[in-house]
Structures are given as structure tokens and as C-alpha cells.
DRENTILO-5206 format. One record per residue (C-alpha): x, y, z; residue in three letters. Coordinates in steps of 0.25 Angstrom, whole numbers, padded with zeros to 4 digits, always signed. Example, Ala and Ser with C-alpha at 12.3 -4.5 7.8 and 13.67 -1.06 7.14 Angstrom:
+0049-0018+0031ala;+0055-0004+0029ser;
END
This chain:
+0141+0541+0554unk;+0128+0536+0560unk;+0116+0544+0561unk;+0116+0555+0569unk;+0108+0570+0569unk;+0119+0575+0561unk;+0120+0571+0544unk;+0133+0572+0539unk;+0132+0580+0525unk;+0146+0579+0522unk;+0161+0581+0525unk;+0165+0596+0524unk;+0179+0594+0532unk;+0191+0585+0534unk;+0200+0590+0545unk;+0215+0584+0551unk;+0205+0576+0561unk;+0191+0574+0555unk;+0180+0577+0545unk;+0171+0587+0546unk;+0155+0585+0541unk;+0144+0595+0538unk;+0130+0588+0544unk;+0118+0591+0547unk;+0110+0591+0560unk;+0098+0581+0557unk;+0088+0585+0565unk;+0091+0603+0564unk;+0098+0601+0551unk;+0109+0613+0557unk;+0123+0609+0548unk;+0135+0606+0556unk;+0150+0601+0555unk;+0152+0585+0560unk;+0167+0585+0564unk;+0172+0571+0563unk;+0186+0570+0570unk;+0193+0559+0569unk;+0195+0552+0582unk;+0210+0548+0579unk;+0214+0561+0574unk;+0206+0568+0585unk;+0204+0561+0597unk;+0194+0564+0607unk;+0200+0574+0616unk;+0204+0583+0604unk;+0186+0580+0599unk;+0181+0584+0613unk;+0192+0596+0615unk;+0185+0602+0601unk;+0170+0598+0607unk;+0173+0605+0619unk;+0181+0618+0612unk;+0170+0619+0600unk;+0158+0618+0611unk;+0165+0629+0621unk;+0168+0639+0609unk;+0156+0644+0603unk;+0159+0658+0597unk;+0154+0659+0580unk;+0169+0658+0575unk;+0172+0645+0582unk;+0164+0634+0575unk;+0155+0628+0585unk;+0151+0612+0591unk;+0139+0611+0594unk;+0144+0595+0598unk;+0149+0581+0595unk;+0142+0568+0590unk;+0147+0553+0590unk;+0143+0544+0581unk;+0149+0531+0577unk;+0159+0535+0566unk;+0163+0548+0573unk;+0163+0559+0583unk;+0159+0572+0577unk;+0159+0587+0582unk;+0147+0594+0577unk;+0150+0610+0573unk;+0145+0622+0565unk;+0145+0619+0552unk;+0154+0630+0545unk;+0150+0630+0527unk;+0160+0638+0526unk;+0172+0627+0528unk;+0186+0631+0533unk;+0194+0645+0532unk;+0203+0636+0524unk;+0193+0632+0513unk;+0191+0647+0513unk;+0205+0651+0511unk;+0207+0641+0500unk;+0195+0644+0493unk;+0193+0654+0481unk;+0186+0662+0489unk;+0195+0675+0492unk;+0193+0682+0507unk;+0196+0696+0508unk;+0206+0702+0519unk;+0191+0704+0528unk;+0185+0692+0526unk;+0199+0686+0531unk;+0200+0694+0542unk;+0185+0692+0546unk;+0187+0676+0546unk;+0200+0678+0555unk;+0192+0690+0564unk;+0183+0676+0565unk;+0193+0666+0568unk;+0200+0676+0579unk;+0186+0678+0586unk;+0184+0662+0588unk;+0198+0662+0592unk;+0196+0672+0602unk;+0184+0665+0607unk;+0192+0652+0609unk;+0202+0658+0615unk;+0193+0664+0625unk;+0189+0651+0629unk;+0203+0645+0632unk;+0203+0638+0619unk;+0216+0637+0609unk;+0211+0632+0595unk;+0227+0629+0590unk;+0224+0624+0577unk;+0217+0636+0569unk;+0219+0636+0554unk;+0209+0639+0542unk;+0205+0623+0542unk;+0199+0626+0556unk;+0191+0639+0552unk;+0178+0636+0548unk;+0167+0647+0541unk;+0154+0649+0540unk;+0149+0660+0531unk;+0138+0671+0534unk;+0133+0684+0527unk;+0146+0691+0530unk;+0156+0680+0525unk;+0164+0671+0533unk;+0165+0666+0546unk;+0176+0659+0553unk;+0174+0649+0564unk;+0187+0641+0572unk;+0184+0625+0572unk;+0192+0613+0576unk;+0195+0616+0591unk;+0200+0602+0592unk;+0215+0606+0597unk;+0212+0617+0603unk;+0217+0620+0616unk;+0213+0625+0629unk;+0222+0636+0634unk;+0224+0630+0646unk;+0234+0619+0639unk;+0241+0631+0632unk;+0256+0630+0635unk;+0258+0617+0637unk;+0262+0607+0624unk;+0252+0602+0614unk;+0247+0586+0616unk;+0243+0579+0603unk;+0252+0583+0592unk;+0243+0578+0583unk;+0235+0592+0585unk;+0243+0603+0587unk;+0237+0611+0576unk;+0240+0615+0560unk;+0255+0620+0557unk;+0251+0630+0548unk;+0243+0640+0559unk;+0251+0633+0571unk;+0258+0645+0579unk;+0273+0644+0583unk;+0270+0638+0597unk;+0259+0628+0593unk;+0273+0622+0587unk;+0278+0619+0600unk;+0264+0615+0607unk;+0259+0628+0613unk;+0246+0634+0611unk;+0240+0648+0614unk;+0229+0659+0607unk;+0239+0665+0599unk;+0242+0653+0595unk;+0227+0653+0589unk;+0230+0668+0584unk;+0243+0662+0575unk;+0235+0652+0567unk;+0225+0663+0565unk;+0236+0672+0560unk;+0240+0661+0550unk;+0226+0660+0545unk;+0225+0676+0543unk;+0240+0674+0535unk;+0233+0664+0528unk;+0219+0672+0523unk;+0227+0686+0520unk;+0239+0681+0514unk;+0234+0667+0507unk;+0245+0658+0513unk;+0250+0654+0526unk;+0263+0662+0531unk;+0268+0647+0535unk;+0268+0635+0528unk;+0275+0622+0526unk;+0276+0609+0535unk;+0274+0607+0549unk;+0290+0611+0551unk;+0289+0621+0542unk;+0276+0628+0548unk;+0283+0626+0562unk;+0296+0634+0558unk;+0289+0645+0551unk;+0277+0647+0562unk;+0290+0647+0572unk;+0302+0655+0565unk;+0297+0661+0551unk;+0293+0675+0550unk;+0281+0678+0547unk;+0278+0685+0533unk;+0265+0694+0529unk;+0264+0698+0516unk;+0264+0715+0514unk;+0251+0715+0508unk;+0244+0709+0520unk;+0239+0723+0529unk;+0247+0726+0540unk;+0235+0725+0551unk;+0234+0712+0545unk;+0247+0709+0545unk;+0249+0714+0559unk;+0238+0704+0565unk;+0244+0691+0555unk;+0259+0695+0563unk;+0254+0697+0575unk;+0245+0684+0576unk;+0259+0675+0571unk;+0269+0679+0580unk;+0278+0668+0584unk;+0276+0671+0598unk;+0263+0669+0605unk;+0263+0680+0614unk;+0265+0690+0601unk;+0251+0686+0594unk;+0237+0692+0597unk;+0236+0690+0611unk;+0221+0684+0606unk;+0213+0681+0596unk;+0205+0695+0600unk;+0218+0704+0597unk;+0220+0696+0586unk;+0205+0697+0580unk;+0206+0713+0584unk;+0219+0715+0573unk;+0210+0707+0563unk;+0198+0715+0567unk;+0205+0728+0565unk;+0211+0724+0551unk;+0197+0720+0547unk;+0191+0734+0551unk;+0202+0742+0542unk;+0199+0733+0530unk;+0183+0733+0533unk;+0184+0749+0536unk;+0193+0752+0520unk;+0182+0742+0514unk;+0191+0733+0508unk;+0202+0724+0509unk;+0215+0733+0509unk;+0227+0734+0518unk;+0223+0743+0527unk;+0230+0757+0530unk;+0233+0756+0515unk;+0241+0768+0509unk;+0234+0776+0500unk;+0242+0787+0494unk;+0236+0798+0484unk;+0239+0811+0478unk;+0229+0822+0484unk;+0221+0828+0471unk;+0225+0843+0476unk;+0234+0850+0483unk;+0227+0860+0487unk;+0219+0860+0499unk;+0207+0868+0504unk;+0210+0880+0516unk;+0197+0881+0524unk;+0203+0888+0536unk;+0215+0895+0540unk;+0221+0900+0553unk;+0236+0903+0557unk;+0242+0897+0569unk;+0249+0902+0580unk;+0254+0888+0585unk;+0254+0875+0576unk;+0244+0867+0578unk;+0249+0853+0584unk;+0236+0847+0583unk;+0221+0846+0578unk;+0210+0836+0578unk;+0196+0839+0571unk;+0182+0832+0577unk;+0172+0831+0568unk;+0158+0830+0569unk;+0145+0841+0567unk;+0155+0851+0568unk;+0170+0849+0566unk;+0180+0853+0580unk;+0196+0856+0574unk;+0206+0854+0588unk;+0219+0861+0585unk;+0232+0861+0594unk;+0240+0873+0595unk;+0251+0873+0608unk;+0243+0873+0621unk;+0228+0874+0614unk;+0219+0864+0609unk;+0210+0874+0597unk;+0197+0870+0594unk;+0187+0874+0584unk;+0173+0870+0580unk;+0168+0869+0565unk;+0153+0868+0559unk;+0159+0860+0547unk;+0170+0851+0543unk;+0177+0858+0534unk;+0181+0868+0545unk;+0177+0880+0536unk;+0172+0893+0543unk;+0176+0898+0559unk;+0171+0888+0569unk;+0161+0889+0578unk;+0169+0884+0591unk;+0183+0886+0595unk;+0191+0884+0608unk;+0204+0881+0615unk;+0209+0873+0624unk;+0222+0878+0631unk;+0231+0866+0638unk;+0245+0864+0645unk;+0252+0858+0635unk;+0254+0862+0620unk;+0244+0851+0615unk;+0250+0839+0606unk;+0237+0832+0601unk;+0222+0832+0601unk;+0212+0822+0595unk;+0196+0822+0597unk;+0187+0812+0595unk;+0171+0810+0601unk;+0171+0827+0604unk;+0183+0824+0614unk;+0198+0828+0612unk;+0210+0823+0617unk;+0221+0833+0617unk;+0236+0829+0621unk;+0247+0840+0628unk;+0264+0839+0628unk;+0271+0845+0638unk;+0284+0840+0637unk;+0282+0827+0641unk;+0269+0826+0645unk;+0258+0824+0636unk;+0242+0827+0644unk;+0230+0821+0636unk;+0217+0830+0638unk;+0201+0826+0635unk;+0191+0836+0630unk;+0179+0838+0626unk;+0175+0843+0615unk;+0172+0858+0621unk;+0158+0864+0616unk;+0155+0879+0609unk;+0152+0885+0621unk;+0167+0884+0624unk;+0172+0890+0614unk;+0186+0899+0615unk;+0188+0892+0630unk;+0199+0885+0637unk;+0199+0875+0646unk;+0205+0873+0660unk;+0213+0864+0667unk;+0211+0852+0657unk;+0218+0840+0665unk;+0225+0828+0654unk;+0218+0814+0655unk;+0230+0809+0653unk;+0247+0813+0653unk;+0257+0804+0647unk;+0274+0808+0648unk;+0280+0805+0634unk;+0290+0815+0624unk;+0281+0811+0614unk;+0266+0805+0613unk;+0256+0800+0602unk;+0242+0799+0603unk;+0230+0794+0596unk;+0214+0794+0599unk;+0204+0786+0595unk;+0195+0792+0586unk;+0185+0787+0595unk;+0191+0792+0606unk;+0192+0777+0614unk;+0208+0776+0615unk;+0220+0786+0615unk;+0233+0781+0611unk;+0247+0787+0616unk;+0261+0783+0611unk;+0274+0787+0616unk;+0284+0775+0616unk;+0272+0766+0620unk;+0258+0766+0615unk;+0245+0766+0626unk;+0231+0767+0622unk;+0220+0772+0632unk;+0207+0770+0631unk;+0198+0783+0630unk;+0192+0791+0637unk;+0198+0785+0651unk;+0212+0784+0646unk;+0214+0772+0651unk;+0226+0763+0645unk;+0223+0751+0638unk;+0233+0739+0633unk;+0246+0744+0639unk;+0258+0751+0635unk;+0264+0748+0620unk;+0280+0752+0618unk;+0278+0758+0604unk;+0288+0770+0597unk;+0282+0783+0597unk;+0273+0785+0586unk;+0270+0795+0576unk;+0254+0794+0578unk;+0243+0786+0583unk;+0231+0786+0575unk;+0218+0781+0579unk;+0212+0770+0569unk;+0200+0767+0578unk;+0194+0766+0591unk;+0202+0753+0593unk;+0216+0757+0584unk;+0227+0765+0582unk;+0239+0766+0572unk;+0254+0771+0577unk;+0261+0776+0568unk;+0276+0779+0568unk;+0282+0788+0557unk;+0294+0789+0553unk;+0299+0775+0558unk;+0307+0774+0571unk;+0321+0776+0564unk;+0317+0787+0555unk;+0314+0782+0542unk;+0302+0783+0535unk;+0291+0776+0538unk;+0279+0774+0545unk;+0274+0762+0555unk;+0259+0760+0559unk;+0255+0752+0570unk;+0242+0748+0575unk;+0236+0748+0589unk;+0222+0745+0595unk;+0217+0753+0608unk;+0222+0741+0617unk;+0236+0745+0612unk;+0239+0732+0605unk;+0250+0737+0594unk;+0248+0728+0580unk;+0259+0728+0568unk;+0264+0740+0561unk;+0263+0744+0547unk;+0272+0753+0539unk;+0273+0764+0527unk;+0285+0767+0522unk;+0285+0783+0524unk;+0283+0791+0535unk;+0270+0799+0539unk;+0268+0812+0544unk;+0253+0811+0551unk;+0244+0800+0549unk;+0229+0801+0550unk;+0216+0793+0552unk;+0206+0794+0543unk;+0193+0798+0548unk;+0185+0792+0537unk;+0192+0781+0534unk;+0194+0771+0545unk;+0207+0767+0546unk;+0214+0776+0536unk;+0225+0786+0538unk;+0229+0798+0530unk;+0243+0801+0533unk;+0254+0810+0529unk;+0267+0805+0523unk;+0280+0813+0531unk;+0289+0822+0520unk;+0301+0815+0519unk;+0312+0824+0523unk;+0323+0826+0512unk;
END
């Protein structure tokens, strides 16, 4: 090579169409890569289609160009120089990653995707080798390279030219077999390589034919000691069929994102939504108040704050009754009632608002109020008009604890956005659940107990606020009520249902 601004300081890569050197900028001294591709195994169109995709697509988990040099012996792409190495250098090193830290380099990967994406760009051959790191305070950080096959959206659909670079069997999607292209065909080779990082090995392996019969025809296989939401996002992303992946990277990216905060909210890497069960220490509980009933109470919610507000259903009335203290100990200082149409079915509160939902036969109203100050004390109030009716024979609901969404489930599951109530993501055909609880202000879990046919069990399945349904996951007995914890994200106290003898 002869002299130029850059001084080669040695090889740190051998790829299927070049060399890779680490050299330095004479006259800064700034470290970058020197890609050498061989002009035989890379022609010119495919070098200038990776100039022109590296230079469009600047975001900080796609490894950047910053352009190209000619000398005698070569052509070279100059790029950010990663010390770090390859994901694959990583996975086969001593050095083991935790659950997180995987997630967090896949979280990185999905982000560059979806920037690529959103440029009309295809990369097609993502696989550990073409993953480079750079490391900083918080650990590693993953950037996409090699943009060299990649193709622009336009040319989707039509068959791949140039055999020679289709891509690598191993993380190739079932239509890249037969010379199609598409996002989700990016999302499928990400969804090997999250296989690959939680469970050790690839789900597929083999020779070319045996890779393109099992990426086509075999069942996919996640071990049970993988966590659902994770084995939820790793079956979604490797569907067969294209249409039934992430939609895009960002869906895709939101799932691991979600899975991430559980783990990072428990503080350490166990399956979340783990079963703890434990023997309480007495048996004996504490009475601090007592009050006979006239009518069983078919709800009660408790907002807490400076001073604690109990709502309690009974028939047509929604109760309410201020205390001092949390422990509800002495007579509170505030009480009123609210009288309605309808005997009232439900009431939860959130930001000194509650919502309170009516059946009358059919019909179910939803009603908004505001928390109603001292000064009206012992009063009712009149003609209270519903923000919304809904005609089913049975209806769920849940509420954000944040008060942005409100989910209903009859046969179909709809979310509306709060406090407008206008419908986001559609109608979902979904069996009639036992509960909907609130996770988060941008999740919610169904749960179905006992199973469809009767037997014991219970199901769980996820949903965000756009109404995107994930994977279930199961327990093998039924419960009565489940719970959020409020001090505990993403915990749930739950009862278990007596089995009838």
C-alpha cells in the first residue's frame, strides 16, 4: 500500500469478501477501520452500494463511513473503528452476558434497524459477525455493519441477482430461500441471534439444505427456562410467514424494551412474573374497623395520598369515606354518596379521578368524577350523563394506574385513550376474560381463569395500550382474583380458587 494519510497498524478482521485493518489518521491521529474488499469477490457495484448505504445511514448503532480511498493495491472503505470486535467474538468469549446486558445489545441492533428501515434500506445479511461493539461507561454497544447486500425497498418482491450474495443460511428467513426480501425478514435473523444469546446455541443448524428445510418446515423449540415475555418476542420474531412477525423493528424493540424494564424494575435477572409461594407467619389478622352491611359490597377501590379516600359499591350507590391516616383507624372526616341508575358493577380511581361503571341488563354506562371535596359531604349528585355505553351480557375493564388508557373486554379487547376516550389500535377478537390488570401506563395482562373448557388452569396474556396482543403464559391452577402490586412493579398477588370436591 503506498503511502497515504492513513498508517495501517495491523489486521483486526478477515471477512467472506476482504480484510479488515485498524489504522490511523496521519495527520489527526483519529483510529479508524481500512475495509479492503476484494475486487473479485466484491465487485464494484456491490462496494459503491455499501459507500452510498454506510454514508446515508448515520444513527450511533449503525457503524458509520466517513469515505473511501484508492491506492494501488486496493480500494478501501474508511469506518469507525469499533475495539470492542464482533458480537460473535463476544459470544464465544469467556466473558458471560447476563439476560440485560443481552437484551441491551439486541434493544441496540433493533434501534439501527429501525433506522435503516426508515430509510428504505434492507440490510439481509444480519448475523453476530456483522455486529460490531464499542464499549463505554455503561457496557456495550452494538452497531450494524457490512451494508454491502443490502437492499433498497424498492427491489423487494422481485428475485435476488447475484447468487453469490444472498446472505448467511444460519439467520436467513424462510423467504430469503426463495429470493424474497422484506423488514421482517431483518427481524427473523435478529430473532436467531436473541435465540443464540439466551439460550447458548442456534435453534437451526446444519448444511445449507438442512438449514433451508429447518428455517422452512421445523417447529420451532424454546426451552422452558427461557421467560415467557422473552419467549413470546423470540416466536413472534421467527414465524414462518412474513406477515405474522413484528410489523417493524420498533414493535419488535418495544417487546424487548418491555422485558428489560421487569428485569431492571426485580433487579436481577429472573423470569419475570415468577411464582413465589409462602406460608403466612399468623393466622390471625388485625380488626381495625367493623360495620354491618345492608347490601354486599360489589366493589371498593382506595386512593391514597395525605389522607386516604375508601370507594365502596353497594347496589345503586357508590360510598365514599375520607380518612386522616392509612391505617383507616378512627371515623373519617368526610363521607358522601353518590346514587346512580344502575346498580354499579365497578370503580377504580387514579390522579383524584374515578371511574365508576353501571349494568342494567345489557348495557353497561361508564361515568367520570372528580374527587368531590369536604364541603360536600352527605350529598348526591344529579343527572350524571355516561362518557361512554357499551351493549354486552358481560364486560371487563381495567385502568391505568395512570389514568392514560381504559381497557374493555367482552368477546373482543379495545383500548381507549384517556381522558377523551377515543379508540386506539382496532378491535381484537379475544374470549371473555376473567380480569384485566394494569401493569403500566403502556401495558396490561388478561387473564383467563379457569381455562375455556373448564379445567384448572389459568392463562395470562399481554397487551400494550395500542392493543397489540403478545404470547400467553400459563400456571397450572386456577385463580380467584389477581392483583397488582403497588409497591412492586410488575408483581401480582393473587388468590388461588378452592377446588370444589
Amino acid at each position: 500500500m503506498q503511502r497515504s494519510q492513513y498508517r495501517l497498524l495491523g489486521q483486526i478482521g478477515q471477512g467472506q469478501f476482504g480484510r479488515v485493518f485498524c489504522a490511523i489518521e496521519r495527520d489527526t491521529g483519529e483510529i479508524v477501520a481500512l475495509k479492503d474488499l476484494d475486487k473479485d469477490k466484491f465487485p464494484t457495484r456491490l462496494f459503491l452500494r455499501e459507500f452510498s448505504n454506510s454514508i446515508i445511514l448515520q444513527h450511533p448503532n449503525i457503524v458509520s463511513c466517513l469515505g473511501f480511498t484508492y491506492t494501488k493495491t486496493g480500494r478501501y472503505l474508511i469506518m469507525d473503528y469499533c475495539e470492542g470486535g464482533t458480537l460473535r467474538d463476544l459470544m464465544e468469549s469467556e466473558s458471560k452476558l447476563s439476560l440485560v446486558q443481552s437484551l441491551k445489545l439486541i434493544a441496540d441492533i433493533l434501534s439501527g434497524l429501525e433506522h435503516a428501515h426508515s430509510r428504505d434500506i434492507v440490510h439481509c445479511d444480519l448475523k453476530p459477525e456483522n455486529i460490531l461493539l464499542n464499549v463505554d461507561k455503561d457496557g456495550w454497544i452494538a452497531r450494524i455493519s457490512d451494508f454491502g447486500i443490502a437492499r433498497l425497498r424498492q427491489e423487494l418482491g422481485g428475485q435476488a441477482t447475484g447468487r453469490g450474495y444472498t446472505g448467511s443460511p444460519a439467520y436467513m428467513a424462510p423467504e430469503r430461500f426463495y429470493g424474497q426480501y422484506a423488514p421482517t425478514s431483518d427481524l427473523y435473523a435478529v430473532g436467531i441471534m436473541l435465540y443464540e444469546l439466551i439460550v447458548g446455541e442456534r435453534p437451526f443448524s446444519g448444511v445449507i439444505g438442512e438449514l433451508q428445510s429447518a428455517h422452512i418446515n421445523r417447529r420451532l423449540e424454546i426451552p422452558k427456562t427461557v421467560p415467557f415475555m422473552l419467549r413470546s418476542a423470540i416466536a413472534t420474531a421467527l414465524q414462518k410467514l412474513p406477515q405474522k412477525r413484528f410489523s417493524s423493528a420498533s414493535e419488535m424493540l418495544e417487546s424487548v424494551q418491555l422485558t428489560m424494564d421487569v428485569l431492571q424494575a426485580q433487579n436481577s435477572d429472573i423470569c419475570c412474573l415468577s411464582i413465589t409461594l409462602s406460608e403466612p407467619s399468623s393466622n390471625e389478622l388485625e380488626i381495625i374497623g367493623q360495620e354491618p352491611l345492608l347490601e354486599p359490597i360489589t366493589d371498593l377501590a382506595v386512593d391514597s395520598g395525605k389522607a386516604t379516600r375508601v370507594y365502596l359499591t353497594v347496589g345503586n350507590l357508590l360510598k365514599s369515606y375520607l380518612y386522616t391516616n392509612n391505617e383507616l383507624s378512627g371515623n373519617p372526616i368526610e363521607q358522601w354518596q353518590v346514587k346512580f341508575d344502575a346498580p354499579v358493577s365497578n370503580v377504580s380511581v387514579h390522579s383524584q379521578e374515578a371511574y365508576i361503571i353501571t349494568k342494567w341488563q345489557d348495557k353497561h354506562s361508564i361515568y367520570r368524577l372528580s374527587c368531590l371535596s369536604q364541603n360536600k359531604s352527605d350529598s348526591s349528585i344529579d343527572n350524571l350523563v355516561p362518557i361512554f355505553t357499551h351493549n354486552a351480557t358481560n364486560l371487563v375493564s381495567a385502568i391505568a394506574s395512570q389514568g392514560n388508557w381504559i381497557a374493555l373486554a367482552d368477546n373482543n379487547l379495545q383500548v381507549f385513550k384517556l381522558p377523551e376516550f377515543k379508540s386506539v389500535g382496532g378491535t381484537i377478537d379475544l374470549p371473555l376474560p376473567s380480569q384485566l390488570i394494569p401493569l403500566d401506563r403502556d401495558r396490561g395482562l388478561a387473564v383467563f381463569s379457569p381455562l375455556a373448557d373448564g379445567s384448572d388452569g389459568t392463562i395470562f396474556r399481554l397487551f400494550n395500550r395500542r392493543g397489540k396482543l403478545f404470547e400467553v403464559f400459563s400456571l397450572p391452577f386456577s385463580l380467584h382474583r389477581v392483583i397488582a402490586s403497588q409497591y412492586e412493579s410488575y408483581r401480582l398477588l393473587a388468590l388461588e380458587k378452592a377446588i370444589q370436591l
